[in-house]
C-alpha positions in Angstrom: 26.6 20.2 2.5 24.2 23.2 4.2 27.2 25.0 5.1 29.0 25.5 2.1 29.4 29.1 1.2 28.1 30.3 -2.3 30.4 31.1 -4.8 29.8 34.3 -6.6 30.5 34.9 -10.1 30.8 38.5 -10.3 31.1 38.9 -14.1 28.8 36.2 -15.2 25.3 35.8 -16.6 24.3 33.2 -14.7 21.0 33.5 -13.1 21.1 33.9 -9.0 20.5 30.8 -6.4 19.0 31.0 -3.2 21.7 30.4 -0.4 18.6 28.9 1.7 17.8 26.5 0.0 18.7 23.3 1.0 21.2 21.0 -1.4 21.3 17.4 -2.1 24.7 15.5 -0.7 24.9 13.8 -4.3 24.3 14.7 -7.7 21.9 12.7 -9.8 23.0 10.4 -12.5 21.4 12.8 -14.8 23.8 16.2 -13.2 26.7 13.8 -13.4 26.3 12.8 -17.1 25.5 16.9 -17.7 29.0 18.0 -15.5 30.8 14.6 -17.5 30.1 16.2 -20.7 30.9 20.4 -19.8 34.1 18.6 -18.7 35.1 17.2 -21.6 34.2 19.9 -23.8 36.5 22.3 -21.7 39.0 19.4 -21.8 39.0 19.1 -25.9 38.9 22.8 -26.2 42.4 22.9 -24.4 42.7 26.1 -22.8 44.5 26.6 -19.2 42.5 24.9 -17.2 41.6 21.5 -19.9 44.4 19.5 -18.1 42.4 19.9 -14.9 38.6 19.5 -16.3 40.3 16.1 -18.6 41.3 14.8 -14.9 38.0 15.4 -13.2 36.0 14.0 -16.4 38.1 11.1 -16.3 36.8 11.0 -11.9 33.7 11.1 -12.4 33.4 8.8 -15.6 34.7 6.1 -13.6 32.0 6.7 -10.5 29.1 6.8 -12.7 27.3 4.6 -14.8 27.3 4.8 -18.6 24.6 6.7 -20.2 23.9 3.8 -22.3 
């Protein structure tokens, strides 16, 4: 996972990472339940791209554990 390249967002608010630092090979249970739920809120909004985010919620809700 070191040598991935980073994405830039050129148009975006989003604050800048450091390329240097070092990333973990998994996400915590706590970054999956966050991406699960940006997912299916792009999903239910149903723009171009909610086919694709309704897939990859429905991926990752069956890797992870259930918040409750």
């Amino acid at each position: 996972m070191d040598d991935y390249d980073p994405f830039e967002f050129p148009d975006s608010d989003f604050a800048p990472v450091e390329a240097t630092t070092s990333r973990l090979a998994l996400l915590t249970l706590e970054e999956a339940h966050d991406l699960l739920r940006v997912l299916v809120t792009v999903a239910q909004e149903g723009g171009p791209v909610s086919a694709e985010a309704d897939r990859l919620a429905k991926e990752i809700a069956a890797r992870v554990p259930s918040e409750n």
